[in-house]
BAFI-171627 format. One line per field, with one value per residue (C-alpha): residue in one letter; residue number from 0; chain; z, y, x. Coordinates in nm, 3 decimals, decimal comma. Each point is the difference from the previous one (the first is absolute). Layout:
roke a/...
tikol NUM/...
bapa A/...
pz Z/...
py Y/...
px X/...
This chain:
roke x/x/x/x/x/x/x/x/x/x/x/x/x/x/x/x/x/x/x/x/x/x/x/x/x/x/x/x/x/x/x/x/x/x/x/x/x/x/x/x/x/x/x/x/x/x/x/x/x/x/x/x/x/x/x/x/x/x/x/x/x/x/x/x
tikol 0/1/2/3/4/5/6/7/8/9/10/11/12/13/14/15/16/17/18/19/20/21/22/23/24/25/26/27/28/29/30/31/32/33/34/35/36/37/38/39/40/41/42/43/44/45/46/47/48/49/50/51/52/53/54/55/56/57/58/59/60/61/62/63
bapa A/A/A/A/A/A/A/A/A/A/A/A/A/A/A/A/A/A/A/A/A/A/A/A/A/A/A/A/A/A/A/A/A/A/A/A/A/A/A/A/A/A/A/A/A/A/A/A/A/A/A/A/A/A/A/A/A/A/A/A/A/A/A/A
pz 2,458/-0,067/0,382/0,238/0,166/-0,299/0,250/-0,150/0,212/-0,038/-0,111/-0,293/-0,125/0,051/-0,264/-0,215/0,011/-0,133/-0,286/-0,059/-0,062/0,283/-0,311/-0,108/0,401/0,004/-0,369/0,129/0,302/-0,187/-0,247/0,328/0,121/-0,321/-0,032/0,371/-0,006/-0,362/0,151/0,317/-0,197/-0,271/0,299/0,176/-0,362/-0,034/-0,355/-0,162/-0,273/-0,348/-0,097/-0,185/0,124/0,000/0,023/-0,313/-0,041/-0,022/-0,335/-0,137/0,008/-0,363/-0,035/0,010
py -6,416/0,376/-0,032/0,235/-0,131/-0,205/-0,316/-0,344/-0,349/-0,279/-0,173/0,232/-0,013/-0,368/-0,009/0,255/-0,204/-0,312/0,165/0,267/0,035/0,239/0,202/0,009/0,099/0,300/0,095/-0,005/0,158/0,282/0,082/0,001/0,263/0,157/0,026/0,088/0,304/0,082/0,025/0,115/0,322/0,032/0,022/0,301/0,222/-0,151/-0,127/-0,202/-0,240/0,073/-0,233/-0,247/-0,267/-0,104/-0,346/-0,110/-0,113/-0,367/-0,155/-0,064/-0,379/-0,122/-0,099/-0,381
px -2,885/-0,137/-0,175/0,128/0,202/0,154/0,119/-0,104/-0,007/0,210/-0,306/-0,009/0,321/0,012/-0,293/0,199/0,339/-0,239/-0,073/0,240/0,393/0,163/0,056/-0,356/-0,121/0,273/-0,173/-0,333/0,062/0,157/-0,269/-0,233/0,196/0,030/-0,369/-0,102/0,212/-0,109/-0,379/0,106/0,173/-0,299/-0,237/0,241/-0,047/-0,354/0,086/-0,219/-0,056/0,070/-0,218/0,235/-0,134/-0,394/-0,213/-0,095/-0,348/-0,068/0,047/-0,369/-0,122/-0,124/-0,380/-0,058
């Protein structure tokens, strides 16, 4: 949904609509939009991370 351009097939939505209400597709399509044109417009001020997010290492497996 965030490739330009933003068209989708039929095919697509038909596997959407199996799993998804038309509610839950307009929500999702939404935050999509939301987020492409919140990195499009951090890219246009070159703003970066602030670092809130980060992987955690893996979790350490006990000795056996």
């Amino acid at each position: 949904m965030v490739k330009t351009p933003c068209n989708i097939s039929d095919e697509f939505y038909a596997q959407l609509r199996a799993e998804f209400s038309e509610e839950q597709i307009i929500e999702i399509a939404a935050h999509a939009a939301f987020e492409n044109n919140r990195s499009r417009f951090n890219r246009v001020f070159d703003i970066g991370s602030d670092s809130l997010y980060c992987l955690l290492a893996a979790p350490k497996q006990p000795p056996l």
